[in-house]
TORVO-154603 format. One record per residue (C-alpha): residue in three letters; x, y, z. Coordinates in steps of 0.02 Angstrom, whole numbers, plus 32768, in hexadecimal, padded with zeros to 4 digits. Last residue first. Layout:
# residues N
alaXYZ
...
***
This chain:
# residues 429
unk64587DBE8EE6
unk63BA7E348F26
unk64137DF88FBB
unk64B47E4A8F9C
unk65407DDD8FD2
unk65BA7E17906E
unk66727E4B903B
unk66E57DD69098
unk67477D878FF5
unk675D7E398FA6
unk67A27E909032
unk681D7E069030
unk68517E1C8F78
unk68557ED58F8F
unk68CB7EC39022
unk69497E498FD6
unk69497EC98F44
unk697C7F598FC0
unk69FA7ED09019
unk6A5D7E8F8F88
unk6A5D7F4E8F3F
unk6AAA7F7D8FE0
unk6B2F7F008FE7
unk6B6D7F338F2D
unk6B7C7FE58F64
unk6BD47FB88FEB
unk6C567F448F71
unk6C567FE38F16
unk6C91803E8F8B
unk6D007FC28FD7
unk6D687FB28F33
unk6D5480778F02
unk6E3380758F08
unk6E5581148EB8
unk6EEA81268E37
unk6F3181C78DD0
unk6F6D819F8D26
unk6FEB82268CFE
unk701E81F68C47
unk70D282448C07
unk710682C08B76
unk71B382EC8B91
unk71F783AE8B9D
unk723D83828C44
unk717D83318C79
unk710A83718BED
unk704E834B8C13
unk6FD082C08BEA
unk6F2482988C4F
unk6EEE81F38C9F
unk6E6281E88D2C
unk6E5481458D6E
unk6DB8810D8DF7
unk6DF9805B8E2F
unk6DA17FBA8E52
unk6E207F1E8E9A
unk6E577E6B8E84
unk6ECF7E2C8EFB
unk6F467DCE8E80
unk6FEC7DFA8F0D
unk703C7E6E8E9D
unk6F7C7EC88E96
unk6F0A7EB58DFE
unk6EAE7F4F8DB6
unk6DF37F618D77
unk6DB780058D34
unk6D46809B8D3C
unk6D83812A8CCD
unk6DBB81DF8CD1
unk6E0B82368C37
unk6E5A82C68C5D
unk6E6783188BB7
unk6EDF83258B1E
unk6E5983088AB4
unk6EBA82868A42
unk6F2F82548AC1
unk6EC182578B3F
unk6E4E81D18AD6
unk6ED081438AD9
unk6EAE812C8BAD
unk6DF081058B8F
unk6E27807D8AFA
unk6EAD803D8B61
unk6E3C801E8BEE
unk6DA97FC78B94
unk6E577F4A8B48
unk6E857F428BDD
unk6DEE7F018C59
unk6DF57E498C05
unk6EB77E288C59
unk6E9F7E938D00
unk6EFF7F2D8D03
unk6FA27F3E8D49
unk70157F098CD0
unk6FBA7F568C3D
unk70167FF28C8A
unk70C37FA98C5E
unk71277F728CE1
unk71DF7F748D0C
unk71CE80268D6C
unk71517FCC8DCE
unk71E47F478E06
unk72427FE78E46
unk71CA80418E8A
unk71957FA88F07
unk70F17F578ECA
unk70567F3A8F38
unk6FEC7F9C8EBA
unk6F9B80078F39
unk7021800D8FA3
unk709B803F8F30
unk702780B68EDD
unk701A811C8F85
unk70D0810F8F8A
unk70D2818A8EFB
unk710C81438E2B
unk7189816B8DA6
unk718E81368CF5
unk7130809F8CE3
unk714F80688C21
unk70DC801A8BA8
unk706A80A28BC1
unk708280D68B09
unk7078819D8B4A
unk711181518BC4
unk70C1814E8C81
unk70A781B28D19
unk704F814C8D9D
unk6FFC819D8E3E
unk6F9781528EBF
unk6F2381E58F20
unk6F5F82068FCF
unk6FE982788F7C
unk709D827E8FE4
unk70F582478F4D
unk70A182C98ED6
unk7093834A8F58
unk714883458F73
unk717E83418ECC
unk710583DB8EAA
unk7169842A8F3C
unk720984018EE4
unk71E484378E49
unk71A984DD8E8F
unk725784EB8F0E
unk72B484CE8E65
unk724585418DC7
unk727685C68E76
unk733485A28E5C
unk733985AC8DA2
unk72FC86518DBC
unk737B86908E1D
unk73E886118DAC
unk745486AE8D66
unk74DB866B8CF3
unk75A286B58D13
unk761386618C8B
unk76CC866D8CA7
unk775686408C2F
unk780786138C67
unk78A286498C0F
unk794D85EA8BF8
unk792E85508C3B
unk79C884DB8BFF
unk79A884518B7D
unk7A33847B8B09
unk79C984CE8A78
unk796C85418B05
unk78FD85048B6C
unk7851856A8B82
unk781685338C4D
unk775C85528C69
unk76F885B18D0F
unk765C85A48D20
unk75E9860D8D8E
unk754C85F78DD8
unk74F1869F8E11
unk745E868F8E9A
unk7403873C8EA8
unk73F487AF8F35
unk73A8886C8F25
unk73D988F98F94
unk7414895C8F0D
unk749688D88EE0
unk74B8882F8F46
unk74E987A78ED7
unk750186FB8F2F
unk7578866A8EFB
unk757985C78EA6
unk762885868E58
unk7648850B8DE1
unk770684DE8DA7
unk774B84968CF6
unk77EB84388D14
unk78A284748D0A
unk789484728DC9
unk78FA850B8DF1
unk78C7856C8D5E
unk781B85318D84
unk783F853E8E41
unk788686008E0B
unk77E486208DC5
unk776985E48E2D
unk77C686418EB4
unk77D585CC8F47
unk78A085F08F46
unk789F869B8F67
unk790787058EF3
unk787787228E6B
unk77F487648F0B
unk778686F38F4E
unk76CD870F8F35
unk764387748F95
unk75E387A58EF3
unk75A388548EC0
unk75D188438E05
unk763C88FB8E10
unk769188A48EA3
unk76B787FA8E5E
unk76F888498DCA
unk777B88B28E20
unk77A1881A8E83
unk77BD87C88DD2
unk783F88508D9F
unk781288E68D2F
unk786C88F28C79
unk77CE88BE8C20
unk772888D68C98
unk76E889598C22
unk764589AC8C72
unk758E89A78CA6
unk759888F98D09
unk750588A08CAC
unk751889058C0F
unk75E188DB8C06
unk75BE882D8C3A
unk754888008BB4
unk75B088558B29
unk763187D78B45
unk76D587E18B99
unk77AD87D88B5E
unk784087E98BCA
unk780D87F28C84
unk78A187E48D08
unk78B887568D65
unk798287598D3F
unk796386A08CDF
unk78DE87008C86
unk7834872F8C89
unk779787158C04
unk76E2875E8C2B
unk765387178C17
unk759887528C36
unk751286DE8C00
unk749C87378B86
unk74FF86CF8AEF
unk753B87428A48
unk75E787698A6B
unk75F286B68AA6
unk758D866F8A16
unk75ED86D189A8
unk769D86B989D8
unk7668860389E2
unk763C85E88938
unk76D38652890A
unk775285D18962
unk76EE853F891F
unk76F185898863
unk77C385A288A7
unk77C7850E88E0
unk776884B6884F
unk77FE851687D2
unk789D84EA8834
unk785F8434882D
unk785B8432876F
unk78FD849B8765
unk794C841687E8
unk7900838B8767
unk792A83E986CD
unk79E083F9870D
unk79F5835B8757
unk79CC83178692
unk7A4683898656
unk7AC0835F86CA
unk7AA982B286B2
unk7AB182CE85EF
unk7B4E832085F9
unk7BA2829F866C
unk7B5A822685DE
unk7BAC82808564
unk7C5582A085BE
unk7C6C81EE85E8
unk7C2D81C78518
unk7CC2826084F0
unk7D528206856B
unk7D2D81648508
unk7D3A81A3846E
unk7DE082018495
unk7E18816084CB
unk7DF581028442
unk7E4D817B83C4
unk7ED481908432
unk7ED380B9844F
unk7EBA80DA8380
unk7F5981328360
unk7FBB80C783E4
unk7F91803A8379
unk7FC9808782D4
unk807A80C48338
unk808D7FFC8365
unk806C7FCD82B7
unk80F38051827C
unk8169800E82EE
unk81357F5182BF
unk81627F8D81F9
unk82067FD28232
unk823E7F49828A
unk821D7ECC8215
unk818C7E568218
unk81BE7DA281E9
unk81727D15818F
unk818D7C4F8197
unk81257C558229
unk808A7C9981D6
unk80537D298210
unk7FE87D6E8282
unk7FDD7E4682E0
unk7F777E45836F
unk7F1B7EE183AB
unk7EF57F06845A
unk7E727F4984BB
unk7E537FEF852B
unk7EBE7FD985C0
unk7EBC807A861C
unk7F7080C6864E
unk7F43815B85F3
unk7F2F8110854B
unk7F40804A8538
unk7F167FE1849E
unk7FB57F5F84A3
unk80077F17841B
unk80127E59841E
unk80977E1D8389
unk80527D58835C
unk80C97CE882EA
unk80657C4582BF
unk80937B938288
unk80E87B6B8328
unk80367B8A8386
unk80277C3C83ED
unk80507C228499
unk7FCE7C59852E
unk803C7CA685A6
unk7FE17D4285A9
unk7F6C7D358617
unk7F197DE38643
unk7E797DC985F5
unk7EB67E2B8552
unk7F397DB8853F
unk7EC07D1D855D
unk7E4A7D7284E3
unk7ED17D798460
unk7F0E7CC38471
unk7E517C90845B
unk7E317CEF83D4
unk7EE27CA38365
unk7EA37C00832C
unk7DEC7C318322
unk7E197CCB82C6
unk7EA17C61825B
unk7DEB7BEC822F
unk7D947C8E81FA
unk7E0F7CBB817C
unk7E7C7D5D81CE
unk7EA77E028148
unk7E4D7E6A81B9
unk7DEC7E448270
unk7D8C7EA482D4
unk7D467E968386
unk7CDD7EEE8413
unk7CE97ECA84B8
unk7D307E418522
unk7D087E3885C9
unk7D4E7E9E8670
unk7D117F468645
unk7CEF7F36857F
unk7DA27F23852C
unk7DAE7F34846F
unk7DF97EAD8406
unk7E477ECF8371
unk7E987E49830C
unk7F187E5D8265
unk7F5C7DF381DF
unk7FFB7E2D81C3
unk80437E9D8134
unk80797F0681C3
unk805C7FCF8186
unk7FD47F78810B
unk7F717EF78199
unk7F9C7F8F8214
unk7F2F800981A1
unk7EB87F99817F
unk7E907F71821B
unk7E8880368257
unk7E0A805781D6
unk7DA87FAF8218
unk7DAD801B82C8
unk7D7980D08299
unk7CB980A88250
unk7C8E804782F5
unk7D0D80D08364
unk7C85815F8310
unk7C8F82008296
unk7D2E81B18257
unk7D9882568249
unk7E3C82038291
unk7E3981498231
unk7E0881AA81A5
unk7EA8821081A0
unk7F1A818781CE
unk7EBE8127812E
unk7EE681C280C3
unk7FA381B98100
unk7F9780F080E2
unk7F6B80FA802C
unk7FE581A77FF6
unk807381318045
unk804F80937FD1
unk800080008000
***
């Protein structure tokens, strides 16, 4: 091959647009610099790679492969036959062992020195070549995990700050006051709730400053019990309930008081919320006295899902009634407690409050734990219990009444029947 030949196939072996393209260049190019038949076998990690072979009939490549792969395993006292000459140049760039490339002849041939030199500058051409490849994939795929990083962190960057300007809003927004103090329990940042509620800018004034405009006995910043230097403190969120006294006027304030981390997981600012429950505190004491005449009611009392296939809550005037604890009546369903051929009358009376939306008051026959049977005036009507429609059915035990009644029928027609026997006959008969 003449000089002009292997120049251009130096060139093409540099300018390959990829090592698949670059490598059967290179074999040609040591097959003519060598006049050998030539091997390249590419290292993959520990295995064997890629290969190429030039000038090599497929039974010398199964001659001469395994020789090669012990080489390039790290065993290289595998002998070629006596018929063979085998030259192993090395792939290596960088200390990093890319491959090798094995130059065969015939044993009756030779390679002069010059023609193994210029073999051995070939193969150091392409470990460059293979190198530089390998150092642009790394830096591809570093590339693309950056990239991908990127668009995730950018991703991220772009709910929190939606999430940061959601907030922002609802905060500036909210009728709870809130104010924001730092690790020096000084006020940084409020809402327009607090400054209409106190009548001034609270930024730059410390939290005893605060306290006193707000009216509240609280700890100063420096005293430990300070909501906000125990949430500092603490790193934890901390509740607080406290009196307001201002123009003579008391109302129960409940504050909150939130830890913002910074990046490294230190407190750096805490965020107070001050709600009013004054009136939250009255909707208590009345819940709690309507609790108390519910339980303490003469009068049986069940509340019950709209479906009445679930007991809710009951009084101990139920209990007894029914002979079941609370807890194995909050296992029953209303059709529990009725007698078998009474429930399907009962259902029907208990499905029209739904539809009027009226007490609905009915005679009907229930069944005790222990199978006493028993009469019992129930009035059902439907209201919202926490914002969840429930069934009040209200439960009064008429057993001896009507037995009574029963008694005195029995004796008023016993009466009439004997008045009747005793009469005296009329003689015009």
């Amino acid at each position: 091959m003449s000089n002009e030949a292997q120049l251009a196939l130096i060139h093409r072996l540099h300018v390959s647009d990829t090592i698949k393209e670059a490598i059967p260049v290179a074999a040609e190019l040591l097959a003519a610099t060598s006049g050998a038949a030539v091997g390249i076998l590419l290292a993959a990690e520990r295995t064997l790679g890629a290969e190429h072979w030039h000038g090599a009939s497929p039974a010398l490549r199964e001659r001469v492969r395994p020789l090669l792969s012990a080489h390039l395993a790290g065993h290289p006292g595998a002998i070629a036959p006596d018929d063979l000459q085998l030259h192993i140049l090395p792939l290596s760039s960088a200390g990093r062992r890319l491959g090798l490339v094995g130059l065969v002849l015939d044993a009756g041939s030779s390679l002069v020195p010059e023609a193994l030199e210029r073999a051995r500058g070939v193969a150091e051409s392409l470990a460059r070549r293979l190198d530089r490849d390998r150092q642009r994939a790394e830096m591809q795929a570093e590339l693309d995990r950056y990239r991908r990083w990127y668009a995730t962190v950018d991703s991220q960057m772009q709910i929190l700050d939606r999430e940061r300007q959601k907030f922002a809003a609802l905060v500036n927004q909210s009728d709870t006051p809130i104010f924001v103090a730092d690790a020096e329990h000084v006020a940084r940042w409020e809402n327009t709730a607090l400054r209409e509620r106190i009548g001034e800018r609270v930024v730059g004034l410390g939290v005893q400053q605060i306290w006193d405009l707000l009216g509240v006995a609280l700890p100063s910043g420096a005293e430990p019990a300070c909501p906000v230097s125990r949430a500092f403190r603490e790193r934890s969120v901390v509740h607080q309930e406290c009196r307001q006294v201002r123009d003579g006027e008391t109302r129960n304030l409940y504050l909150t008081a939130l830890p913002i981390r910074d990046k490294e997981g230190h407190v750096a600012e805490v965020l107070v919320m001050i709600q009013d429950l004054s009136d939250l505190e009255i909707l208590r004491r009345s819940e709690s006295r309507y609790r108390l005449l519910f339980e303490r009611s003469p009068d049986a009392m069940i509340m019950a899902s709209p479906d009445l296939r679930q007991i809710l809550l009951s009084n101990h005037a139920a209990w007894g009634l029914t002979g079941h604890t609370a807890t194995e009546l909050s296992a029953l369903t209303v059709e529990a407690l009725h007698e078998p051929e009474d429930w399907p009358a009962a259902r029907e009376a208990y499905a029209r409050i739904g539809a009027a939306e009226a007490a609905e008051r009915t005679e009907r026959r229930l069944r005790t734990k222990q199978g006493r049977a028993l009469v019992a005036n129930v009035t059902a009507s439907r209201f919202d219990l926490d914002d969840r429609p429930v069934t009040l059915l209200v439960l009064q035990d008429v057993t001896r009444q009507r037995q009574l009644e029963a008694e005195l029928r029995q004796a008023q027609e016993s009466n009439v029947r004997i008045g009747r026997a005793g009469a005296p006959r009329d003689p015009r008969g």
